[in-house]
C-alpha positions in Angstrom: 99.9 108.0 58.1 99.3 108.5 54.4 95.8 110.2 53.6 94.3 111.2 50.2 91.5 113.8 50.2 89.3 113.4 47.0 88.3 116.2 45.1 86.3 118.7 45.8 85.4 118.3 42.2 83.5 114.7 42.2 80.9 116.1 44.2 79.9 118.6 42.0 76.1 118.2 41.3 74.9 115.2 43.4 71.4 115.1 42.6 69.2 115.3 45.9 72.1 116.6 47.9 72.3 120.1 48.5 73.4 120.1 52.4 76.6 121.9 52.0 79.8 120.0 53.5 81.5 120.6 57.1 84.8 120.2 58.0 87.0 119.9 61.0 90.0 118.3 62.0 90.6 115.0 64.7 93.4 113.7 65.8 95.5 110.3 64.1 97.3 107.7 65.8 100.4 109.2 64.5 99.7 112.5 66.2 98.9 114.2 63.5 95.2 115.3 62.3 92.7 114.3 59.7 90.0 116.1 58.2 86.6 114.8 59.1 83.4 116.2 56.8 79.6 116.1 57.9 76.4 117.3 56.4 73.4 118.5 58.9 69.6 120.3 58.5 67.8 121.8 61.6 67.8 123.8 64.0 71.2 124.5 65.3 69.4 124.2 68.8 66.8 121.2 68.4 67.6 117.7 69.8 70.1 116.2 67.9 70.4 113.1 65.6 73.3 110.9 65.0 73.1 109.9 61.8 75.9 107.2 60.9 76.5 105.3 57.9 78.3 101.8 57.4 80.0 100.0 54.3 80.8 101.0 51.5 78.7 104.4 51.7 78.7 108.0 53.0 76.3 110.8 54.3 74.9 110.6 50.9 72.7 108.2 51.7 71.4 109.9 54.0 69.8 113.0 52.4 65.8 111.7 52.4 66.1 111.6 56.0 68.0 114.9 56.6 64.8 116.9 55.4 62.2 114.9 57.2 64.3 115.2 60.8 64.6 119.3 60.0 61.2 119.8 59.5 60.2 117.8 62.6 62.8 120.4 64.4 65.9 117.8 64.9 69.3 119.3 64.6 70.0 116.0 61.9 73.6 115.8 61.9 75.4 113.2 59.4 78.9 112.7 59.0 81.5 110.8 56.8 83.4 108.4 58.4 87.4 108.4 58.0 87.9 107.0 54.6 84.2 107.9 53.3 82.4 110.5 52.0 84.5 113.3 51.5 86.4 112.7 54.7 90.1 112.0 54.6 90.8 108.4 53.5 94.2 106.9 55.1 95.4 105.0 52.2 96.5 101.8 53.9 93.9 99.1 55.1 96.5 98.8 58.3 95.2 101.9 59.0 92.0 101.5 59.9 90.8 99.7 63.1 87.6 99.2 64.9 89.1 101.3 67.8 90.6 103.9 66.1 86.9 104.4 64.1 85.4 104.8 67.5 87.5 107.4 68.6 87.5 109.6 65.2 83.9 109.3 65.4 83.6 110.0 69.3 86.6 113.0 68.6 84.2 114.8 65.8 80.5 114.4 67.7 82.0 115.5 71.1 85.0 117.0 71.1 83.9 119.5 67.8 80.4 119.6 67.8 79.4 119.0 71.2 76.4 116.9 71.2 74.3 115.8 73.9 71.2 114.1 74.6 72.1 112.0 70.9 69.6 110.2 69.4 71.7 107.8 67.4 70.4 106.3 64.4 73.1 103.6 63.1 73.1 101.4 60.2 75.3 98.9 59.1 79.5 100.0 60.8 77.5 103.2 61.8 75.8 100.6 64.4 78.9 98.7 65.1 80.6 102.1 66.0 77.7 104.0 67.3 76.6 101.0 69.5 80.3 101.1 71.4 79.8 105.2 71.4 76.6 104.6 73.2 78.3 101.7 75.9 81.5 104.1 76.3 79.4 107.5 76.6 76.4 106.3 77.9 75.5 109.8 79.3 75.9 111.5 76.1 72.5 109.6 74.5 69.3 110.0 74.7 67.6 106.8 73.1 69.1 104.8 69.9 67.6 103.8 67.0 69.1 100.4 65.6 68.4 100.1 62.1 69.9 97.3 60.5 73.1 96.8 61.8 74.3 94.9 65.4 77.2 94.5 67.7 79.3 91.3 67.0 81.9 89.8 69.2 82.8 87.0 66.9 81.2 84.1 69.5 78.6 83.0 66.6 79.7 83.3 62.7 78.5 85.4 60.8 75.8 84.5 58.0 77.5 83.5 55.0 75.9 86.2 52.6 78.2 88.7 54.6 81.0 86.1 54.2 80.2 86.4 50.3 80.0 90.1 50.1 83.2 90.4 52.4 85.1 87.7 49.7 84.0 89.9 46.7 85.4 93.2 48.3 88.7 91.1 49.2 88.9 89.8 45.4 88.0 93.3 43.8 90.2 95.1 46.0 93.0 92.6 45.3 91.9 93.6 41.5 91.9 97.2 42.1 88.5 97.1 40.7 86.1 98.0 43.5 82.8 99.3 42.2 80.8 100.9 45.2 77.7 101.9 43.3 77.4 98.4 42.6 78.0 97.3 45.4 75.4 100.2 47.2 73.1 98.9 44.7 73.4 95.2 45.3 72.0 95.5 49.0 68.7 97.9 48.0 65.6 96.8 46.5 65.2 99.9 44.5 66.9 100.4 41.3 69.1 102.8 41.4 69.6 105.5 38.6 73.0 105.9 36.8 73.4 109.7 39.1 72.8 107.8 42.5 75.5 105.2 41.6 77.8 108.0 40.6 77.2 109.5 43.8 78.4 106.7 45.6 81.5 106.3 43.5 81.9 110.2 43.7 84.4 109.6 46.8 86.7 107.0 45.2 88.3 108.1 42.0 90.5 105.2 41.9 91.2 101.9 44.0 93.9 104.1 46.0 91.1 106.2 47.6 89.3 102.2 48.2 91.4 101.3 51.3 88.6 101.8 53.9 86.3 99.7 51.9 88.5 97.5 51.6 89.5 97.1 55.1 85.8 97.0 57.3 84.5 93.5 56.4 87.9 92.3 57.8 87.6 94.5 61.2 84.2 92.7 61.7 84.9 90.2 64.7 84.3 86.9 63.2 86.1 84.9 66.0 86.4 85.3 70.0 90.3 86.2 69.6 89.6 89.0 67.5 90.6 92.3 68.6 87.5 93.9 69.0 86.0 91.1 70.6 86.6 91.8 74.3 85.9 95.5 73.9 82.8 94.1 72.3 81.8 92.2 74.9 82.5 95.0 77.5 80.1 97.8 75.2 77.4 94.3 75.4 77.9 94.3 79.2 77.1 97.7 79.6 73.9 98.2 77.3 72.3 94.9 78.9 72.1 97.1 81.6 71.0 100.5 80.9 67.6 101.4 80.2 68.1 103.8 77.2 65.3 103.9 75.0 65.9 101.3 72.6 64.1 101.0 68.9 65.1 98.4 66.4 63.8 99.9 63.1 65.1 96.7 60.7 64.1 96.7 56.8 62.4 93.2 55.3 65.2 92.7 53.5 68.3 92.1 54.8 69.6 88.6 55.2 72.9 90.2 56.2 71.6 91.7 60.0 68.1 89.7 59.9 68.8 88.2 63.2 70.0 91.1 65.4 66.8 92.9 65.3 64.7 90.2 68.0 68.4 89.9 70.0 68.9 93.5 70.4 65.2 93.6 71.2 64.8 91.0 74.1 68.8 91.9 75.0 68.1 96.3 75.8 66.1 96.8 78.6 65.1 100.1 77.1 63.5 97.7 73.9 61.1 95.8 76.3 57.4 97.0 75.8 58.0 98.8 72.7 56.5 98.0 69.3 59.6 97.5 66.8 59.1 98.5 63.1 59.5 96.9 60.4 60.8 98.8 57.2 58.3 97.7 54.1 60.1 97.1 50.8 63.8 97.6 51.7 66.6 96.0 51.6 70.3 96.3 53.4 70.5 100.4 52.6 67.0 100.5 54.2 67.8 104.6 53.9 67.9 104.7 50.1 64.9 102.5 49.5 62.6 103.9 52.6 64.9 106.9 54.3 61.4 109.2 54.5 59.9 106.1 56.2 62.8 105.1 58.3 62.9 109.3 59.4 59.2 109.4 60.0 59.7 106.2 62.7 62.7 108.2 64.2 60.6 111.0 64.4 58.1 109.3 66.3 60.6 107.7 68.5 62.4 110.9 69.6 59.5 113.2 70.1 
């Protein structure tokens, strides 16, 4: 496997992000090893939180939420996803899968850092992945907080402003003209300043370093032969039945996961009886247009 680290460089001076990058290694599919980053605030000791990201961001967005979660005494632990952030990007689409996300993720928060008693909060792929973590580890988590995001098997389509946004990335890849901090921007409500966009680009300094962004939308089961789909299914099967404390913590604005907040709801026994939020004023990145909000209702949750 090819990988391409970006540098160290593009990071320099991202405004509102002064959590100073981890690193540790997890093992490829080839045998070999990649280097994972993370960013966290807390206690070393307090409870920890999950935090995970989705497409086509990084830990960056994050940071409202890091300080919120530290204050509150949370060990707030966010990291990048292979091919994200300043993690190590394999630089063929082939070489990302829904499975082999799972286990890099599942490698770094157990194998490396050792958490237990998670609170996972996932958003977007960070639920996708962190939702199979959850059915696969179960004993590892405390409660989950689902905050935009879901856990297709490809049985119902999927809406088609996801099919839109998955046929831009496919035609500006083709291109090699993906723009990230557009397309960060295109699912928020807020505007975002010309430093924030930059900070989303920071990771990709050219299409090359694209290939995970590129490749997600098309790991996304869409139909009941798709790899991921009996896995899927199995990670449903298991949830349905344990009563984790469940919150769905969905923004206003997101026609992309609208409809997985009242499924997950009546679906997780540990979401029966519970009031769910809704996140005011915020769109798809429901963290960069109301992370202090969406922290104070994990806060809540997990205390």
């Amino acid at each position: 496997m090819r990988c391409l680290r970006t540098p160290d460089e593009r990071f320099d001076g991202l405004p509102g992000f002064p959590q100073p990058p981890r690193y540790a290694e997890v093992p490829d599919p080839d045998g070999g090893m990649l280097r994972m980053a993370w960013v966290e605030e807390g206690p070393s000791d307090g409870p920890p939180v999950l935090l995970l990201h989705g497409e086509p961001s990084w830990s960056y967005l994050y940071r409202t939420m890091l300080p919120v979660l530290a204050a509150a005494g949370f060990r707030a632990v966010a990291p990048d996803l292979v091919g994200f952030g300043r993690s190590d990007k394999p630089a063929e689409p082939a070489d990302h899968t829904y499975a082999r996300h799972v286990e890099w993720v599942r490698a770094l928060a157990f194998d490396v850092l050792g958490l237990d008693g998670v609170t996972l909060v996932g958003q977007d792929w960070g639920g996708l992945i962190g939702l199979r973590l959850v059915a696969e580890h179960p004993d590892r988590f405390a409660r989950v907080v689902a905050a935009n995001t879901g856990l297709p098997t490809g049985d119902t389509d999927m809406p088609e402003v996801w099919w839109r946004f998955r046929r831009a990335v496919e035609k500006a890849g083709a291109a090699g003209a993906l723009d990230v901090g557009r397309l960060v921007q295109s699912g928020c409500r807020t505007r975002l300043d010309d430093a924030v966009r930059a900070a989303y680009d920071a990771p990709f300094p050219s299409a090359d370093f694209a290939a995970a962004v590129r490749a997600l939308p098309t790991l996304v089961p869409t139909r009941p032969d798709d790899p991921a789909t009996t896995p899927n299914r199995a990670a449903w099967a298991v949830l349905e039945k344990r009563d984790i404390p469940f919150l769905c913590a969905f923004s206003d604005g997101d026609p992309i996961t609208a409809a997985m907040a009242p499924l997950l709801a009546a679906t997780m026994p540990g979401a029966a009886g519970r009031e769910h939020p809704t996140i005011r004023d915020a769109g798809h990145f429901l963290q960069e247009d109301a992370g202090p909000a969406l922290a104070a209702v994990v806060v809540e949750f997990a205390s």
